[in-house]
N, C-alpha and C positions, 0 to 999 in steps of 0.2 A: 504494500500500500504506500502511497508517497502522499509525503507530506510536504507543506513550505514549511519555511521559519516562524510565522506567525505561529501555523497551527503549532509546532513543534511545542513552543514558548506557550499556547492556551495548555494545551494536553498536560506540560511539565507544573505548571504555576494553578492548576485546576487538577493533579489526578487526584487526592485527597477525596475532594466532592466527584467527581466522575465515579469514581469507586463507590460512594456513600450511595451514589443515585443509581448504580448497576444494583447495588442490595434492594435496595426500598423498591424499583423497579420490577427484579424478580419474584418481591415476596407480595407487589400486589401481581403478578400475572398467575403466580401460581393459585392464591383465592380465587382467580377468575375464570380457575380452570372448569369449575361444576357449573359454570353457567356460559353456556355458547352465545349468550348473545352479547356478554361480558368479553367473551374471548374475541367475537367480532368486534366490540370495538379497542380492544387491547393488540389486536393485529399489529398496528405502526408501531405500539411503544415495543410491542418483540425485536422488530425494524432495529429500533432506536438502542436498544439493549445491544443489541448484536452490533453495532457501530461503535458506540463506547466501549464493547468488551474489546475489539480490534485495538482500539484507539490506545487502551490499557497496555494490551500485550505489546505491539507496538513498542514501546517506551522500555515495557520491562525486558525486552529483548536486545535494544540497542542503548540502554542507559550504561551496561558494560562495559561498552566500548571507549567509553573514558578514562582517561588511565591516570589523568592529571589528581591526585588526589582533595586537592582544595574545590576544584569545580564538580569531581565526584561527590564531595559531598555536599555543598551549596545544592546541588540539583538535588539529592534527596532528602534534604532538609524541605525543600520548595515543594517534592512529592507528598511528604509528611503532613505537610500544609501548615509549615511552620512561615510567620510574614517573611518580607524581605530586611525590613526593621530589626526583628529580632535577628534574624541570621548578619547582619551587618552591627549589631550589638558582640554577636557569640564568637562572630571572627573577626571580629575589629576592622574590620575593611571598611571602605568608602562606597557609597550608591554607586561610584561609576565603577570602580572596581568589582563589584559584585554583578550587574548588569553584562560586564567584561565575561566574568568566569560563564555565567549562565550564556553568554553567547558562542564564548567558547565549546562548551556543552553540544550544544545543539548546533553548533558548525561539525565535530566531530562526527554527528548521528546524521548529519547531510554526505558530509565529504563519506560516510562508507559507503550510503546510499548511490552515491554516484559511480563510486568505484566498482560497488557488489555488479551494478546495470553495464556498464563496459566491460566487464569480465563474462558476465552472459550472453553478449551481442557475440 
């Protein structure tokens, strides 16, 4: 699945609630499972489960690929859904430095992307 930078930065600075909303998501479709006309209109939110689950793995597949330790873990502090505040408190860094690591981050998870797709062509 390909993603931009934007997305990359929502998905990383949002998985926290993505995850909160794949639970509460699942556990109303599965209520909704004894009643068909419940499930007809729960149809999209499956849709939409199944987009976010991707969105999830995604991330937890290529957040590895970071090797730099400081940006390794800025990003999953960000995952945790801890602010950028606090992480700019816990590691003494600056707003622009921390924006830096976190773009760092998600340049790494672009640049495989790029390289994985010229190795397949």
């Amino acid at each position: 699945m390909k993603y931009c930078r934007d997305d990359l930065f929502f998905i990383i600075t949002n998985y926290r609630w993505i995850k909160e909303t794949i639970i509460q998501s699942e556990k109303l479709i599965e209520h909704s499972k004894s009643s068909s006309f419940l499930m007809k209109m729960n149809e999209n939110k499956i849709d939409e489960v199944n987009e976010l689950k991707a969105k999830i793995k995604y991330i937890d597949e290529h957040v590895e690929l970071i090797t730099d330790a400081k940006t390794y873990w800025i990003i999953n502090l960000l995952m945790e859904g801890t602010s950028k505040i606090k992480i700019r408190r816990i590691m003494r860094i600056s707003h622009e430095t921390l924006m830096k690591k976190i773009d760092e981050g998600i340049e790494i998870i672009l640049m495989y992307e790029r390289e994985y797709k010229q190795v397949a062509k």
